[in-house]
C-alpha positions in Angstrom: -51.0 84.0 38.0 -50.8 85.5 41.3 -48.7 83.0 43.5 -50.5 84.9 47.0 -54.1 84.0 45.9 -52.9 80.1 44.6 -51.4 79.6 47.8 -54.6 80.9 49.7 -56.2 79.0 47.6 -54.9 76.0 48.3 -54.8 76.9 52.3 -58.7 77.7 52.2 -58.8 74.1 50.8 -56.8 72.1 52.9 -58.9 74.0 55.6 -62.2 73.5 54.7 -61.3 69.8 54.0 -60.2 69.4 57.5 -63.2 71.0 58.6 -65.8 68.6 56.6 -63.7 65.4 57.4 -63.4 66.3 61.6 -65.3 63.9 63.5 -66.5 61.5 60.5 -65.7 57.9 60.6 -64.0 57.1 57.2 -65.2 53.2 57.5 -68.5 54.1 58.3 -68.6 56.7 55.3 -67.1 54.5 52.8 -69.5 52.2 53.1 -72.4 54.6 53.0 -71.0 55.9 49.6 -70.9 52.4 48.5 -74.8 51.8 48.9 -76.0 54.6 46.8 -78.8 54.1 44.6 -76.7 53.7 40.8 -79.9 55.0 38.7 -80.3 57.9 41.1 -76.6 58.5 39.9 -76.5 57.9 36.1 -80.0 60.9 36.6 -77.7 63.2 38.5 -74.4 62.7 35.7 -77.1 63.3 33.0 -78.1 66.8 34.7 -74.2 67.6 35.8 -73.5 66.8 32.4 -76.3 68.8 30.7 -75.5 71.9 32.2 -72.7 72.7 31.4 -74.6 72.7 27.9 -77.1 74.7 28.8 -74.8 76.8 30.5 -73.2 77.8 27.1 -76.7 78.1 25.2 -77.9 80.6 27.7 -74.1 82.2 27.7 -74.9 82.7 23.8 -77.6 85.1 24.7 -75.1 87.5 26.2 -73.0 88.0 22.9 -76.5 88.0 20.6 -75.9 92.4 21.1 -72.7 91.5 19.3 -72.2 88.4 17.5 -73.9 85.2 16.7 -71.8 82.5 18.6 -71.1 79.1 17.3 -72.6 77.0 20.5 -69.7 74.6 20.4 -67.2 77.0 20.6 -69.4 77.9 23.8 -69.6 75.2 25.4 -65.7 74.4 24.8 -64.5 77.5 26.5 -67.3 76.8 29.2 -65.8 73.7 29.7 -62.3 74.5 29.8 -62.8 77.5 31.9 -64.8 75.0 34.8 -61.9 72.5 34.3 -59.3 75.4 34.9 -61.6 76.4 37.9 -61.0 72.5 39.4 -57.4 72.2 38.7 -56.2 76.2 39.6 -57.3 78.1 42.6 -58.9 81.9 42.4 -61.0 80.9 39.7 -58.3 81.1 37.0 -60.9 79.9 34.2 -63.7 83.2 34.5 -60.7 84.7 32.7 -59.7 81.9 30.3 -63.2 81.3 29.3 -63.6 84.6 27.8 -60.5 85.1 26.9 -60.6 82.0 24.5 -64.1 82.9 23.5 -62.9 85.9 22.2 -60.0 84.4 19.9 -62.1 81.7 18.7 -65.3 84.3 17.6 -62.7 87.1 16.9 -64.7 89.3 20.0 -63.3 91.9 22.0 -61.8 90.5 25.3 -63.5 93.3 27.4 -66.9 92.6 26.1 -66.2 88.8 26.5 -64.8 89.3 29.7 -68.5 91.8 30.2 -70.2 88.7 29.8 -68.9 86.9 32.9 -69.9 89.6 35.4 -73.3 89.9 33.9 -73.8 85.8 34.1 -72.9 86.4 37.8 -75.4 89.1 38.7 -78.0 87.1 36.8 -76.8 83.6 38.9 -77.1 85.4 42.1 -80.4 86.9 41.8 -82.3 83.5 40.2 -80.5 81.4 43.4 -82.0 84.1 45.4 -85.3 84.1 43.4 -85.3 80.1 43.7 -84.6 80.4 47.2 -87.3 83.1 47.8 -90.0 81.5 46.2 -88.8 78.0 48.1 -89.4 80.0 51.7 -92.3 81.9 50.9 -94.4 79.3 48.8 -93.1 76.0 48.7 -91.4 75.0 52.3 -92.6 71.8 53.5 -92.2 71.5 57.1 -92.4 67.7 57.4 -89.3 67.7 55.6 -87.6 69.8 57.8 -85.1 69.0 60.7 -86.8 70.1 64.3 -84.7 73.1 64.3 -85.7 74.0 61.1 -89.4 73.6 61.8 -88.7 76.1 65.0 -87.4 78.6 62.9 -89.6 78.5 60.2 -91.5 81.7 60.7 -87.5 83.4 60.9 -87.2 81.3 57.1 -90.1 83.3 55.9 -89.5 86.4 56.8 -86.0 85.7 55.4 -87.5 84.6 52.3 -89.3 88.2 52.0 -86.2 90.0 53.4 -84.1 88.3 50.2 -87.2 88.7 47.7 -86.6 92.8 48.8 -83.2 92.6 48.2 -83.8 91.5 44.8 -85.9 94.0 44.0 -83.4 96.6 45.5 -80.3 95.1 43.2 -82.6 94.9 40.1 -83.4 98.7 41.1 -79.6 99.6 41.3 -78.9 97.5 38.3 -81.5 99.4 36.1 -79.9 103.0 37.3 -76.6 101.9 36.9 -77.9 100.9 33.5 -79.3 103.9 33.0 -77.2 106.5 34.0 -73.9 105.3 35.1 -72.3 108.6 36.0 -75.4 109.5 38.3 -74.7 106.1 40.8 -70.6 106.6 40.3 -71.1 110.1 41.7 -72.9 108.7 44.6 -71.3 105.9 45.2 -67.9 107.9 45.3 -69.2 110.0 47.6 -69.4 106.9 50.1 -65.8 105.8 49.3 -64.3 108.6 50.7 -64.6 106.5 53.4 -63.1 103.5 52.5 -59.4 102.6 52.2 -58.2 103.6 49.0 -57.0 100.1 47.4 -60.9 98.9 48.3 -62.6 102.1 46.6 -60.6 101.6 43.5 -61.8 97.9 43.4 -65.5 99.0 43.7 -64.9 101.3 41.0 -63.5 98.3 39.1 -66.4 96.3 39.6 -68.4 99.2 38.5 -67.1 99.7 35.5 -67.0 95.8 34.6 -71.3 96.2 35.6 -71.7 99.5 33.3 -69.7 97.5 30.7 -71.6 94.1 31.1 -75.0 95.7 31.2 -74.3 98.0 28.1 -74.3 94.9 25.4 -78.0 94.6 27.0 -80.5 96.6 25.3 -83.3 94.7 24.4 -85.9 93.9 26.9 -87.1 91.2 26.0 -83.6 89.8 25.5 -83.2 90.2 29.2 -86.3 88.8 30.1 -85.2 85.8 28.0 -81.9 85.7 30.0 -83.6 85.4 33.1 -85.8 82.8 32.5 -82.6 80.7 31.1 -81.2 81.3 33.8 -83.9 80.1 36.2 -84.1 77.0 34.4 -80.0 76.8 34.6 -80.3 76.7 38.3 -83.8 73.9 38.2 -81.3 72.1 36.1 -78.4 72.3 38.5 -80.9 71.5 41.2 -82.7 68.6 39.3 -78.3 67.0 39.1 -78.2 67.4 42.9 -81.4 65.8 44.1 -80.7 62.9 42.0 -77.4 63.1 43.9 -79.2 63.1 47.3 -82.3 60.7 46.3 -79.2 57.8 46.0 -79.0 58.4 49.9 -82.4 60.0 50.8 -84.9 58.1 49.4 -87.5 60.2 50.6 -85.7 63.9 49.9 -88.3 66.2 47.6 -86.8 68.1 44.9 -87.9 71.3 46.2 -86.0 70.9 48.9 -82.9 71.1 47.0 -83.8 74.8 46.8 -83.0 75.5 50.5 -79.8 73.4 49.7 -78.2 75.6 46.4 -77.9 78.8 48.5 -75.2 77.5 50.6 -73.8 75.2 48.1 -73.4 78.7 45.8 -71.5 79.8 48.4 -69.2 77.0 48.9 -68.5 77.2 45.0 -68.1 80.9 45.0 -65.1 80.4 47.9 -61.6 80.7 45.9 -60.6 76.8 46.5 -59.7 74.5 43.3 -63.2 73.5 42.3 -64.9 74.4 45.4 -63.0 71.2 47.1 -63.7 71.2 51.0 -65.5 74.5 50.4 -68.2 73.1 48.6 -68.5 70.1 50.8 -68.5 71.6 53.8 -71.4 73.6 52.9 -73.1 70.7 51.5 -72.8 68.9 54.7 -74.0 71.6 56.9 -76.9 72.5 54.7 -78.3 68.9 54.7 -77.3 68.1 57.9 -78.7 71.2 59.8 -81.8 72.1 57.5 -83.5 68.3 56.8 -81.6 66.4 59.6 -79.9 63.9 57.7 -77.3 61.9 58.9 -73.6 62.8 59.2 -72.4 60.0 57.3 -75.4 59.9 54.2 -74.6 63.8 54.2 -70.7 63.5 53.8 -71.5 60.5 51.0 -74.0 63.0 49.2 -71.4 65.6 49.4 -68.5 63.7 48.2 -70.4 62.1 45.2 -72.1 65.2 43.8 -68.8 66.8 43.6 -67.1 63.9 41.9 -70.1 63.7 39.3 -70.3 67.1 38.5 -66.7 68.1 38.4 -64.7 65.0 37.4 -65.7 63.9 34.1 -66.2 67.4 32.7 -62.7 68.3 34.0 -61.1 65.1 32.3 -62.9 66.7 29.1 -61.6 69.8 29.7 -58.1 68.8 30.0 -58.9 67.1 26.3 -59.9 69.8 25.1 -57.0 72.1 26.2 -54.6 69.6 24.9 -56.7 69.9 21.3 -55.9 74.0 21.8 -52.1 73.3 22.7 -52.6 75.2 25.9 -50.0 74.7 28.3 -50.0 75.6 31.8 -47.5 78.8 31.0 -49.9 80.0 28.3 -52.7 79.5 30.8 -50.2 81.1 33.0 -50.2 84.1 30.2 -53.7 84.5 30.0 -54.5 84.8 33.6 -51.6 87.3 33.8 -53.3 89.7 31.6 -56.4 89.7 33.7 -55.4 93.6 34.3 -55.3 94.5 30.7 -58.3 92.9 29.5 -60.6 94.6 31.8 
């Protein structure tokens, strides 16, 4: 494990947690966490809780090229890898996961690890399709904070903006797909360019695409994928507007969809668990997008995390123990991060 990107890591957390707590009146906030609405809660759990399952059903898909998964195996690693992600900085369990996966199915740990950067792409571009179709379609301007409403027409156009990009990265996808030696060539010609450590790491992340994509063939297998992975992100939404209905009586569930943009990011930053990252974001999001107050936003942000990532991280850590993995072996694994890819 590198000892650089824990320490970052844990910096980026202690940062961003300084950042989210600045100006907020810990009394005040207490007490705003203490009047949430506990059936609004037990519906979010049930949601934070199910997708973790339905994260490993739609993981399943990936390896259907290859292998008929056992689904508990899947959602096992899935869990363990999150809890990793909570406990570890620099997202030590998107290697675990895999990794483990492979033992346990007798899979090649490339083609395991393959999986992982294909469930990315396909994340990104259903939070952008979510968030497209949110802007373009389904915005509800009575909902939003006065700022908002001002820039609304800026939203749209932003919403078309991201609905082109997505077109433009399933475009590149399908060519890289393709013919991978065709986009390499022209995508080497641009890192003459670049520094050479960060041309080899696009070439890197290259490879791991052509790799990933290459266990795809069937059509209709991706099309499946996609919708699965529309409904992951519904799910994941559905979890946090219960969240936010504990505080917000009044907050719509498509709103959420202007929300899971920036939350995505605040869970993509290299912290244990997204901690500070993750509620920073939420607060800013809520706060600056549907005007909600400091202290109800801060409460939502706090308790969404600690339904979503404490209990499944307590299992986690069970289900380590049950796999006698110790932090040296998990250690190990991260380690050979280089040699797997």
């Amino acid at each position: 494990m590198n000892k650089k990107k824990v320490l970052i890591g844990f910096l980026l957390a202690v940062v961003f947690l300084y950042l989210f707590l600045r100006n907020i009146n810990l009394k005040e906030l207490w007490t705003t966490i203490q009047q949430a609405n506990l059936s609004w809660l037990l519906f979010s759990a049930f949601f934070a809780f199910f997708n973790y399952f339905f994260r490993a059903l739609r993981w399943r898909l990936f390896f259907l090229p290859i292998k008929k998964t056992k689904l508990r195996n899947l959602f096992e690693t899935t869990v363990i890898g999150f809890a990793l992600n909570t406990i570890f900085p620099a997202k030590v369990g998107e290697v675990v996961r895999p990794y483990l996966l492979g033992v346990k199915e007798n899979i090649s740990k490339s083609a395991a690890l393959a999986t992982i950067v294909v469930e990315r792409m396909f994340d990104t571009s259903a939070i952008l399709f979510i968030l497209t179709v949110y802007l373009v379609f389904l915005v509800q301007p009575d909902q939003l904070s006065d700022k908002a409403q001002s820039s609304l027409v800026e939203l749209k156009s932003a919403g078309l903006i991201l609905f082109g990009c997505i077109l433009a990265l399933l475009l590149f996808l399908y060519y890289l797909k393709t013919k991978p030696e065709r986009v390499k060539k022209l995508i080497r010609k641009v890192e003459r360019f670049l520094p050479s450590k960060f041309a080899h790491s696009v070439d890197d992340i290259l490879d791991s695409f052509v790799q990933g994509l290459s266990i795809l063939h069937d059509p209709k297998l991706l099309l499946k994928i996609a919708a699965y992975s529309i409904a992951f992100w519904l799910i994941i939404c559905a979890g946090f507007w219960g969240g936010v209905r504990a505080y917000v009586p009044g907050f719509t569930f498509v709103s959420t969809f202007l929300v899971m943009t920036p939350l995505a990011i605040g869970i993509a930053v290299p912290t244990p668990g997204g901690i500070g990252s993750y509620h920073l974001a939420c607060k800013l999001a809520l706060t600056l997008f549907f005007n909600i107050p400091e202290a109800k936003a801060s409460a939502v942000a706090l308790v969404t995390h600690a339904i979503s990532f404490i209990p499944m991280t307590l299992l986690g850590v069970i289900f380590l123990w049950r796999e006698g993995l110790s932090a040296m072996k998990i250690e190990k694994i991260a380690a050979q991060k280089q040699s797997i890819e």
